[in-house]
N, C-alpha and C positions, 0 to 999 in steps of 0.2 A: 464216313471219313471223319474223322477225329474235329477237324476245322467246324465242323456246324455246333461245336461247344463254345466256340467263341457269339459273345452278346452279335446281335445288329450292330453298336456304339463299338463296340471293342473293332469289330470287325471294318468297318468304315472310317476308324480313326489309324487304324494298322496302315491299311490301304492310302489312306490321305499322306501319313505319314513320308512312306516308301516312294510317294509318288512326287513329293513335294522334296523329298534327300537326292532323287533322282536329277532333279534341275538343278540342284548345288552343286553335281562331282566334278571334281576338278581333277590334274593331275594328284596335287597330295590325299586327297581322299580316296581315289586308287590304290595310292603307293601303302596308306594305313587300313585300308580294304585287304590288301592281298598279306599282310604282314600277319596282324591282327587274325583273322580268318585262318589263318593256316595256324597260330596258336591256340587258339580253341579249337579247333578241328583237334587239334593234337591233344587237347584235356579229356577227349572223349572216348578216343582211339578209334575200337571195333565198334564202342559200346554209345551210339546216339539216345537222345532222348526220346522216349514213345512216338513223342507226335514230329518230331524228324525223318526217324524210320526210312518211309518214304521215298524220303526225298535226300539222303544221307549222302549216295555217288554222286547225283548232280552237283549237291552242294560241295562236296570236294572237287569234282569237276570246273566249278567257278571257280574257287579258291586257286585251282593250278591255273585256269584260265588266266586269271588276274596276276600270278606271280610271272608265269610266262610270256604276257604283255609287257609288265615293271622290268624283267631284263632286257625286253626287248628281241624276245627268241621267237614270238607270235603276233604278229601285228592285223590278220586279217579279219579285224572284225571289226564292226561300225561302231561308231563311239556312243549313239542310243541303248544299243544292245549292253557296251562295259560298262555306261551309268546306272542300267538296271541292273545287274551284275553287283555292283560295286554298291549301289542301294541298298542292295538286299543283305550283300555280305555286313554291310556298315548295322543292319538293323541285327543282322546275328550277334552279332559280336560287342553292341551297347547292353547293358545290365536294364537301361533305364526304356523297357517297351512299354508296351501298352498293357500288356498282362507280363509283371515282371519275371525273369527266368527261373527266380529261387521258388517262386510256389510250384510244389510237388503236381505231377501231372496237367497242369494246368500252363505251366511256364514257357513253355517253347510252342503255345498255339500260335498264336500273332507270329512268331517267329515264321514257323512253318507257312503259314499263309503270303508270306512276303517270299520266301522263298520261290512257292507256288506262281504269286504274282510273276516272279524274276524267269522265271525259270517257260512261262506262258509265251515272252517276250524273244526269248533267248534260245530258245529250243535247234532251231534250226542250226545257230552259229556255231553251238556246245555240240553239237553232232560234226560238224565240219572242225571242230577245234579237238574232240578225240579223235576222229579218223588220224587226223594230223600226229598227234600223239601218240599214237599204238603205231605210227612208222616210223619214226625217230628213234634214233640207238639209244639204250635204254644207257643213262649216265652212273 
Protein backbone atom coordinates (compact mmCIF):
# COMPACT_ATOMS: atom_id res chain seq x y z
CA UNK A 1 0.00 0.00 0.00
CA UNK A 2 1.40 3.24 -1.25
CA UNK A 3 0.45 4.85 2.49
CA UNK A 4 3.76 3.12 4.31
CA UNK A 5 5.70 5.88 2.12
CA UNK A 6 4.46 8.38 4.38
CA UNK A 7 7.23 9.16 7.43
CA UNK A 8 5.91 8.00 11.09
CA UNK A 9 5.78 12.37 11.64
CA UNK A 10 4.09 12.77 8.45
CA UNK A 11 1.70 10.06 9.13
CA UNK A 12 0.72 11.03 12.78
CA UNK A 13 0.66 14.71 12.10
CA UNK A 14 -2.06 13.79 8.92
CA UNK A 15 -3.95 11.72 11.40
CA UNK A 16 -3.83 14.56 14.29
CA UNK A 17 -4.79 16.86 11.82
CA UNK A 18 -8.13 15.13 10.25
CA UNK A 19 -8.90 14.26 13.69
CA UNK A 20 -8.62 17.72 15.27
CA UNK A 21 -10.77 19.40 11.65
CA UNK A 22 -13.17 16.82 12.53
CA UNK A 23 -14.40 18.59 16.04
CA UNK A 24 -14.41 22.06 14.12
CA UNK A 25 -17.27 21.04 11.25
CA UNK A 26 -19.84 23.03 11.46
CA UNK A 27 -22.67 23.65 9.01
CA UNK A 28 -20.41 26.23 6.73
CA UNK A 29 -17.70 23.73 6.65
CA UNK A 30 -20.00 21.04 5.24
CA UNK A 31 -21.47 23.48 2.89
CA UNK A 32 -17.47 24.48 1.48
CA UNK A 33 -16.74 20.64 2.04
CA UNK A 34 -19.30 19.43 -0.49
CA UNK A 35 -18.77 22.69 -2.94
CA UNK A 36 -14.98 22.55 -3.00
CA UNK A 37 -14.80 18.62 -3.20
CA UNK A 38 -16.87 18.18 -6.13
CA UNK A 39 -14.57 20.96 -7.94
CA UNK A 40 -11.57 19.12 -7.62
CA UNK A 41 -13.07 15.86 -8.03
CA UNK A 42 -13.92 17.60 -11.40
CA UNK A 43 -10.11 18.78 -12.13
CA UNK A 44 -9.24 15.20 -12.14
CA UNK A 45 -12.20 13.57 -14.01
CA UNK A 46 -11.45 9.77 -14.85
CA UNK A 47 -7.82 10.54 -14.12
CA UNK A 48 -7.09 10.32 -9.89
CA UNK A 49 -3.86 10.71 -8.46
CA UNK A 50 -1.68 7.23 -7.99
CA UNK A 51 -2.03 7.13 -4.41
CA UNK A 52 -6.09 7.97 -4.62
CA UNK A 53 -6.57 5.33 -7.00
CA UNK A 54 -8.07 3.45 -4.39
CA UNK A 55 -10.04 4.97 -2.88
CA UNK A 56 -11.15 7.43 -5.98
CA UNK A 57 -15.51 6.09 -5.81
CA UNK A 58 -15.62 6.43 -2.10
CA UNK A 59 -14.19 9.56 -2.34
CA UNK A 60 -16.74 10.79 -4.77
CA UNK A 61 -19.24 8.90 -3.02
CA UNK A 62 -18.64 11.55 0.12
CA UNK A 63 -18.56 14.32 -2.10
CA UNK A 64 -22.28 13.27 -3.42
CA UNK A 65 -22.85 12.22 0.12
CA UNK A 66 -22.05 15.81 1.39
CA UNK A 67 -23.87 17.64 -1.62
CA UNK A 68 -26.98 15.57 -1.18
CA UNK A 69 -27.01 16.37 2.73
CA UNK A 70 -26.42 20.56 1.76
CA UNK A 71 -29.68 20.26 -0.34
CA UNK A 72 -31.25 18.45 1.96
CA UNK A 73 -32.30 15.49 -0.34
CA UNK A 74 -30.32 12.85 2.39
CA UNK A 75 -30.38 13.49 5.89
CA UNK A 76 -29.86 9.92 7.21
CA UNK A 77 -26.74 9.98 8.67
CA UNK A 78 -25.21 10.67 12.04
CA UNK A 79 -23.52 14.08 12.26
CA UNK A 80 -19.84 12.07 13.71
CA UNK A 81 -20.04 10.12 10.56
CA UNK A 82 -20.59 13.95 8.07
CA UNK A 83 -17.80 15.47 10.30
CA UNK A 84 -15.57 12.81 9.35
CA UNK A 85 -16.77 12.94 5.98
CA UNK A 86 -16.49 16.63 5.74
CA UNK A 87 -12.76 16.30 7.63
CA UNK A 88 -11.40 14.49 5.21
CA UNK A 89 -13.14 16.11 2.14
CA UNK A 90 -11.79 19.67 3.86
CA UNK A 91 -8.17 17.84 4.01
CA UNK A 92 -8.56 17.02 0.00
CA UNK A 93 -9.23 19.93 -1.16
CA UNK A 94 -6.62 22.30 1.13
CA UNK A 95 -3.12 22.87 -1.00
CA UNK A 96 -1.69 23.39 2.48
CA UNK A 97 -1.27 19.11 3.87
CA UNK A 98 1.20 17.70 5.49
CA UNK A 99 3.07 16.35 2.33
CA UNK A 100 1.90 19.21 0.00
CA UNK A 101 -0.27 18.05 -3.36
CA UNK A 102 2.20 19.62 -5.89
CA UNK A 103 5.12 17.24 -5.22
CA UNK A 104 5.07 14.60 -7.96
CA UNK A 105 4.10 11.00 -6.59
CA UNK A 106 4.44 11.84 -3.18
CA UNK A 107 1.48 14.58 -3.00
CA UNK A 108 -1.70 13.03 -2.42
CA UNK A 109 -0.24 10.36 0.36
CA UNK A 110 -1.44 12.16 3.66
CA UNK A 111 -4.29 12.98 1.43
CA UNK A 112 -5.20 9.32 0.79
CA UNK A 113 -4.62 8.40 4.35
CA UNK A 114 -7.20 10.82 5.72
CA UNK A 115 -9.32 9.54 3.20
CA UNK A 116 -8.76 6.03 4.59
CA UNK A 117 -9.12 7.40 8.10
CA UNK A 118 -12.86 8.92 6.81
CA UNK A 119 -13.84 6.37 5.01
CA UNK A 120 -12.73 3.42 8.38
CA UNK A 121 -15.46 5.65 10.07
CA UNK A 122 -18.01 5.98 7.61
CA UNK A 123 -18.21 2.80 5.73
CA UNK A 124 -21.31 1.52 6.93
CA UNK A 125 -23.37 4.89 6.43
CA UNK A 126 -21.74 5.34 2.52
CA UNK A 127 -23.06 1.78 1.87
CA UNK A 128 -26.57 2.86 3.18
CA UNK A 129 -26.32 6.21 1.40
CA UNK A 130 -25.47 4.32 -2.29
CA UNK A 131 -28.14 1.78 -1.76
CA UNK A 132 -30.18 4.95 -1.48
CA UNK A 133 -28.83 6.46 -4.47
CA UNK A 134 -28.89 3.67 -7.14
CA UNK A 135 -32.96 3.93 -6.26
CA UNK A 136 -33.68 7.28 -6.83
CA UNK A 137 -34.52 8.48 -10.43
CA UNK A 138 -31.71 9.32 -11.98
CA UNK A 139 -32.15 13.50 -12.37
Amino acid sequence: MALSKLSKEQEARARARFINGMDEVGDTELQQAARQGERKLNTFGDRPPGSLAEWWQELQLMVSLLNDYRKGDYRAVPWKVLAAITGAVIYFVSPLDVVPDFLPLAGYLDDALVIKLALDLARADLAQYARWKAQRPHE
